[in-house]
C-alpha positions in Angstrom: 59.0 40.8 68.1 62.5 39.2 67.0 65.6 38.6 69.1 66.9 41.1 71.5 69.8 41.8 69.3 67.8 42.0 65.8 65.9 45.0 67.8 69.0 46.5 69.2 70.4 46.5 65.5 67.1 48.2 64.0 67.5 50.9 66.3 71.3 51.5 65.7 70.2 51.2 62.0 67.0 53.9 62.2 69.2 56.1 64.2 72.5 56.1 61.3 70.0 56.2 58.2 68.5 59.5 60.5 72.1 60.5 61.1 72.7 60.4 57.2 69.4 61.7 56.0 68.9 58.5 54.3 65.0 57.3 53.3 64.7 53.1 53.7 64.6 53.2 49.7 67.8 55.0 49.1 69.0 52.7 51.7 67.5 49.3 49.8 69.2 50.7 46.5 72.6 51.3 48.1 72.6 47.8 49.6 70.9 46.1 46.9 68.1 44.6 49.6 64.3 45.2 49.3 63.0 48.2 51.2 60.1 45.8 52.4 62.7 43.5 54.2 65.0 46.3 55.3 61.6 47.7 56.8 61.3 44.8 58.7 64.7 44.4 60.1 64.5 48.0 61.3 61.2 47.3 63.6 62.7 44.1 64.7 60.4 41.9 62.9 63.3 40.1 61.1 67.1 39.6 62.3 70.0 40.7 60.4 72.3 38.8 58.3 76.2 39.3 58.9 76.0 40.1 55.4 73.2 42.5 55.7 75.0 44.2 58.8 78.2 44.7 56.7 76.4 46.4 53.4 74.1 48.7 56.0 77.6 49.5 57.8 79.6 50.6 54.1 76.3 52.0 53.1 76.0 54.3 56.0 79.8 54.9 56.8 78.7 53.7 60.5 82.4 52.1 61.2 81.5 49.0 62.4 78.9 49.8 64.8 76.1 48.3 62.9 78.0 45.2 62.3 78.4 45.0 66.3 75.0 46.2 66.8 74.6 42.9 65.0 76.5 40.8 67.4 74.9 42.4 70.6 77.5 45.2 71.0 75.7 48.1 69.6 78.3 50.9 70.5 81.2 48.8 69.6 82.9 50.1 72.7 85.6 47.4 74.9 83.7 44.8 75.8 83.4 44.5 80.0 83.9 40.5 80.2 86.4 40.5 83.0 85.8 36.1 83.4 86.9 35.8 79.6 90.0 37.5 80.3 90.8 36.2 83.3 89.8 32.6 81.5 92.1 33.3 78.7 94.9 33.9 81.2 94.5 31.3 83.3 94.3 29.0 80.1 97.9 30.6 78.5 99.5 30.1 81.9 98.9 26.5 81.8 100.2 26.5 78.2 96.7 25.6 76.8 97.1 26.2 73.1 93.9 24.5 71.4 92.5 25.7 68.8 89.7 27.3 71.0 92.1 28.9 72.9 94.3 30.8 70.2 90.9 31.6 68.5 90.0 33.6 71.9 93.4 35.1 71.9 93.1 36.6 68.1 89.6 37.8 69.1 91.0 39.6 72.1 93.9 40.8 70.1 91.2 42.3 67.5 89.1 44.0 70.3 92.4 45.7 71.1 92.9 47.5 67.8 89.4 48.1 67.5 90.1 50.4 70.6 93.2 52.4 69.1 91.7 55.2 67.9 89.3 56.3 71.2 91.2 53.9 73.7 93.4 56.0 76.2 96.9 55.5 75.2 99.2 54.9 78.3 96.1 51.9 78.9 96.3 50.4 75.8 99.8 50.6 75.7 100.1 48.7 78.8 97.4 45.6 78.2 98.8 45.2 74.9 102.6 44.7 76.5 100.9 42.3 78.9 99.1 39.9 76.0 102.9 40.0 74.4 104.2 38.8 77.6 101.6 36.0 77.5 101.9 35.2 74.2 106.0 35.0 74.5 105.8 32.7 77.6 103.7 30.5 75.2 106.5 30.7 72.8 109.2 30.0 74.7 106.9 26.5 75.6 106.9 23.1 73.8 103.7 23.6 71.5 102.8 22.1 68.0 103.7 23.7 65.0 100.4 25.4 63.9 100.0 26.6 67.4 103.6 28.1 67.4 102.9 29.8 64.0 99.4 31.2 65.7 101.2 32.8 68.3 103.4 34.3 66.1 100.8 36.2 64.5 99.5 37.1 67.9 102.8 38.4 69.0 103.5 40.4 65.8 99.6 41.8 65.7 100.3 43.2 69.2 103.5 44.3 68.9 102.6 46.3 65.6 99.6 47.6 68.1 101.7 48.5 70.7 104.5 50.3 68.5 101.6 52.4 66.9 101.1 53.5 70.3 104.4 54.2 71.8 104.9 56.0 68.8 101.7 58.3 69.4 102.7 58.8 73.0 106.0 60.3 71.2 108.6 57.1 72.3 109.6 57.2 69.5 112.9 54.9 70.1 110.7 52.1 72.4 108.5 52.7 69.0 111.3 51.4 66.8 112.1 48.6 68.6 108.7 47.3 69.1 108.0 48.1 65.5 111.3 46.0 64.6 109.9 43.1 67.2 106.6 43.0 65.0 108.1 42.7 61.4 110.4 39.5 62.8 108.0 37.9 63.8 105.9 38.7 60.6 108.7 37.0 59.1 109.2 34.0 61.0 105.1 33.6 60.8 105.4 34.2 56.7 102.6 36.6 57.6 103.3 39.3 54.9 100.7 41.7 56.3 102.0 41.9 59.3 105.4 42.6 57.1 103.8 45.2 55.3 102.6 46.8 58.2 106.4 46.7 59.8 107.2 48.8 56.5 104.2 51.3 57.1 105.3 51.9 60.5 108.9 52.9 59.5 107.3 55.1 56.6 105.3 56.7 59.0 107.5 57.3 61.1 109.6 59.0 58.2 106.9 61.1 57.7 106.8 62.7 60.8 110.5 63.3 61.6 110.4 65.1 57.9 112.3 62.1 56.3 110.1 61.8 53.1 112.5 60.4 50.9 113.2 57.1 53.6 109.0 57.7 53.9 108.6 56.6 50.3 111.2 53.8 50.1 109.4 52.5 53.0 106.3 52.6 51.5 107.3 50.8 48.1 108.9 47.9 49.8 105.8 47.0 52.2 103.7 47.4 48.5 106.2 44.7 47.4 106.5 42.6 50.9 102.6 43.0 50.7 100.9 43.2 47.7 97.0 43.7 47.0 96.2 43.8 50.9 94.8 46.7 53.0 98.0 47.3 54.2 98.7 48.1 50.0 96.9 50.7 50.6 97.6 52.3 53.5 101.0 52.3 52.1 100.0 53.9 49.0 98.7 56.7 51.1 101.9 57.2 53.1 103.5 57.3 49.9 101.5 59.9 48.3 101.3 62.2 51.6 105.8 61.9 51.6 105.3 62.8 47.7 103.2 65.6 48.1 105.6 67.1 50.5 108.6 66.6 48.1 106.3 68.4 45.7 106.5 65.7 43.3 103.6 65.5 40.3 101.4 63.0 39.9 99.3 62.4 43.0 96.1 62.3 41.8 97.0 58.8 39.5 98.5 57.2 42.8 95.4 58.2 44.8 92.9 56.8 42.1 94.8 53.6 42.2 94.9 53.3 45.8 91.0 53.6 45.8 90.8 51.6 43.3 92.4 48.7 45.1 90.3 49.2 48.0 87.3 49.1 45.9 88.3 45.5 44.8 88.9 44.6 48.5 86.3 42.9 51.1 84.6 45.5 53.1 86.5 45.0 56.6 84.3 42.8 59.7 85.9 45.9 61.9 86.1 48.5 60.3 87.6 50.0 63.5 90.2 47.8 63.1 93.2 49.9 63.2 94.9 47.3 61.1 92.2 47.1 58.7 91.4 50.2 56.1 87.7 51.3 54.8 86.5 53.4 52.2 85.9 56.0 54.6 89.7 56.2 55.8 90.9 56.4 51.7 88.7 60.5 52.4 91.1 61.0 55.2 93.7 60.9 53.0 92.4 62.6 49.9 92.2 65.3 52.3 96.1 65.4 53.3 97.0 65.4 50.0 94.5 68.2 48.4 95.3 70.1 51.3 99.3 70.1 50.8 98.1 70.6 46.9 96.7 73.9 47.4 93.4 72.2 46.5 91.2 74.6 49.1 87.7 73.2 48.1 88.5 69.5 47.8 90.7 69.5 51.2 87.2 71.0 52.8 85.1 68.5 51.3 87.1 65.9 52.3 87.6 67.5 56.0 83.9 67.6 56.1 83.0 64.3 54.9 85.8 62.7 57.2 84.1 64.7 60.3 80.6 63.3 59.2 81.6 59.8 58.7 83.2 59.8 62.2 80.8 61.3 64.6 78.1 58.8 65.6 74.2 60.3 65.9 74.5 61.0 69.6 77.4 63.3 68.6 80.0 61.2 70.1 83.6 61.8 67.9 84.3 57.9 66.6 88.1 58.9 65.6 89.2 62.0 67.8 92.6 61.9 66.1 90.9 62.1 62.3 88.5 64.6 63.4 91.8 66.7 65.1 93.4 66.9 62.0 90.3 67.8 59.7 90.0 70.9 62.2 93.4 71.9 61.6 93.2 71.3 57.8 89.9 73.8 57.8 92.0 76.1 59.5 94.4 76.3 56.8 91.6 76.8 54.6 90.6 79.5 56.9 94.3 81.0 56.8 93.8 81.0 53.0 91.1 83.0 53.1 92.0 85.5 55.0 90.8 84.8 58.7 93.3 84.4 61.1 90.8 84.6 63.8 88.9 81.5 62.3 92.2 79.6 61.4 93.7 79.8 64.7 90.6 78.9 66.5 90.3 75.7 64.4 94.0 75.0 64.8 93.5 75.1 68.8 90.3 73.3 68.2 92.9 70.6 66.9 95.4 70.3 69.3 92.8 70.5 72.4 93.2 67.2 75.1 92.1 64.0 73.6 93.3 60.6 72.2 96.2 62.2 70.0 98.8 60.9 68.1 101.1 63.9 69.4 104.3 63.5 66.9 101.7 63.4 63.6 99.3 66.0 65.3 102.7 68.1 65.5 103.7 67.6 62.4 100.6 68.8 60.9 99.9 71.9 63.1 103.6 73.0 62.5 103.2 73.0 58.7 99.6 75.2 59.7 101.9 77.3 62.1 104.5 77.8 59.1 101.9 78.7 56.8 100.0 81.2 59.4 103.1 82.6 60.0 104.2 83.7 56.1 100.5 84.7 55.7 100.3 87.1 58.9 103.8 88.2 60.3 103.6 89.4 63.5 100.6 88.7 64.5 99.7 88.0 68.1 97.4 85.2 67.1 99.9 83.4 65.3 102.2 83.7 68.5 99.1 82.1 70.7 99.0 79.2 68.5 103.1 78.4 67.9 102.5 78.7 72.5 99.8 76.0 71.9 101.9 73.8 69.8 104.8 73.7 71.8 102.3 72.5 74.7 101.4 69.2 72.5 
C-alpha cells in the first residue's frame, strides 16, 4: 500500500467524486489523466502529484481540501502545531529573519486566511493583530533589505486579513484604518496586490454603506494599481455588483470578462485563501448580479451550484457566509413567486448564528426585506423578518 498520506488523499478523492456523482472516467477526461492511474491513486497504490492534487481539486470544486489531503491535512482545518508557533515566536523575538524563518512566517500568515471564511471572527481577529505586532517589532529592528521588504508583505497580508475582519464584525472605522495600514505598506513593499486589495477593501466597503458610485471608483483604480491578478478580478466583481445597483447596462460583458481572466489565471494552491479567487467564487458572483437583474432562474442556478460547491460530503458548510447569502437570494426568488412563507423562512435561514460578515449579510437581507415588503404590505411575516434583521 503507498504512503499514509497518498491513502488519506484517495479517500478524500473517492468521497468528492461520490459527493459530485462523478465516474473515475469523467474524472480522467476532466483532468486530462488516465483513468487507470487515477484508479490507482484512489486505492493508495500510487501517491499524488501536487499537480495531480490541484486538477482533482478544480475538477471537483473541493476548495482546497484535496490539495491538503495531499500534504497530510485532509480537512484543511487550522493546523494544531502549537511548538511551530511557539518556535516562530521565539525566533521573531530574537529578531531572527533568515530566509527559513520569514518562509515560516508567510506560511502561517497563509493558514490564517485560509481560516477566514469558517474561523470564528473575534479569534482571528485577535491572532492576526498579534503576528502584526510581531512582524512590526521586526520592523522597527536593524534587518537586511530583502528581509525588511519580506516583512512588509507580511505586515500588509495581515493587516488586509485583519481589516476584512473588523469590517465583518461591523468596526467599521478600526476597519478603515487597518485597511489604510495594509495599502501603505503594499506601497512601500511595491507589492501591487496587496495595493489592489487596499482598493477592494474600500470598494467593498462602499458597497455596503450604499456608496456605489465611490464602490466603482474604487474598483477601477485597484484594476489599474493591479492589473491581470486575482485581486483583478475580485474587483471586477465589486464593480459589477455597485453597477447593478446603479441599474447601469452592460453587466453581462463585464462578468464574461472577469471570467475570462480568471480562466487565464493559475488555479490557486489554497483555494481557501481568502486572498486568492477560484472559479467557483466567479458563481458567487454571477449570482449577486442575476439576482439584482431580475434574472430568477440564473440567480437559482447559481445559488444552487455555490451551495453544492461549498458543502463538503460529510455535509459540513465549507463557506457559511456564501451559503448565507445563497439562502437569502432563494428567498427572493421565493418572494417572486409568490411564497412569503418560503421566502421568509430562507431569509431567517440566512441570517441564523454563524461566521457572518454582519454589515454585507445586512445589506443583502435589507434589499430582501425591501423587496418582501412592496410584494406583501402588511404582512405579519414580513414584520418577523425586518425583527430578525434588526437582531444581525
Amino acid at each position: 500500500m503507498g504512503d499514509t498520506w497518498g491513502v488519506l488523499f484517495g479517500s478524500r478523492l473517492r468521497e468528492y467524486r461520490d459527493h459530485r456523482g462523478w465516474s473515475l472516467g469523467e474524472l480522467a477526461r476532466a483532468t486530462h489523466y488516465s483513468r487507470g492511474y487515477l484508479s490507482n491513486v484512489e486505492n493508495g497504490r500510487k501517491a499524488p502529484s501536487d499537480e495531480l492534487a490541484g486538477a482533482c481539486d478544480r475538477a471537483l470544486r473541493a476548495k482546497g481540501e484535496l490539495i491538503a489531503a495531499a500534504r497530510h491535512d485532509a480537512a484543511a482545518k487550522v493546523r494544531d502545531t502549537p511548538w511551530e508557533t511557539a518556535e516562530l515566536v521565539q525566533k521573531m523575538q530574537a529578531s531572527d529573519t533568515t530566509a527559513a524563518t520569514i518562509e515560516t512566517l508567510h506560511s502561517t500568515i497563509e493558514e490564517l486566511c485560509c481560516q477566514y471564511n469558517r474561523r470564528d471572527a473575534v479569534e482571528l481577529r485577535r491572532e492576526a493583530h498579534e503576528w502584526l505586532l510581531h512582524v512590526g517589532a521586526l520592523l522597527r529592528r536593524p534587518v537586511g533589505l530583502k528581509a525588511h521588504s519580506e516583512l512588509l508583505v507580511a505586515g500588509g497580508w495581515l493587516a488586509l486579513l485583519a481589516g476584512c475582519v473588523e469590517y465583518d464584525l461591523g468596526m467599521a472605522t478600526a476597519a478603515e484604518s487597518t485597511r489604510v495600514a495594509a495599502l501603505q505598506l503594499g506601497l512601500e513593499a511595491g507589492h501591487p496586490e496587496i495595493v489592489g486589495w487596499g482598493h477592494e477593501m474600500t470598494a467593498w466597503f462602499a458597497l455596503t454603506q450604499g456608496q456605489f458610485d465611490r464602490a466603482v471608483q474604487a474598483s477601477l483604480k485597484g484594476q489599474a494599481a493591479a492589473p491581470n491578478s486575482s485581486v483583478t478580478v475580485q474587483l471586477m466583481a465589486q464593480e459589477a455588483k455597485a453597477k447593478a445597483r446603479l441599474g447601469e447596462s452592460g453587466l453581462e460583458t463585464l462578468l464574461e470578462s472577469g471570467r475570462g481572466l480568471l480562466h487565464q489565471l493559475p488555479y490557486p494552491d489554497r483555494p481557501d485563501n481568502h486572498f486568492k479567487v477560484d472559479p467557483s467564487k466567479w458563481d458567487y458572483y454571477s449570482m449577486d448580479i442575476h439576482r439584482m437583474a431580475g434574472d430568477n432562474e440564473r440567480a437559482t442556478q447559481y445559488a444552487e451550484t455555490v451551495i453544492l460547491d461549498n458543502t463538503a460530503p460529510d455535509g459540513a458548510e465549507l463557506s457559511p457566509m456564501r451559503i448565507a447569502e445563497c439562502r437569502i437570494t432563494l428567498g427572493f426568488v421565493a418572494g417572486r413567486a409568490g411564497d412569503l412563507e418560503e421566502a421568509v423562512g430562507l431569509g431567517l435561514n440566512g441570517l441564523k448564528d454563524g461566521r457572518q460578515s454582519k454589515v454585507h449579510l445586512r445589506m443583502v437581507a435589507a434589499e430582501l426585506d425591501q423587496e418582501l415588503r412592496q410584494l406583501f404590505p402588511g404582512e405579519g411575516l414580513v414584520s418577523e423578518f425586518e425583527d430578525a434583521l434588526r437582531g444581525v
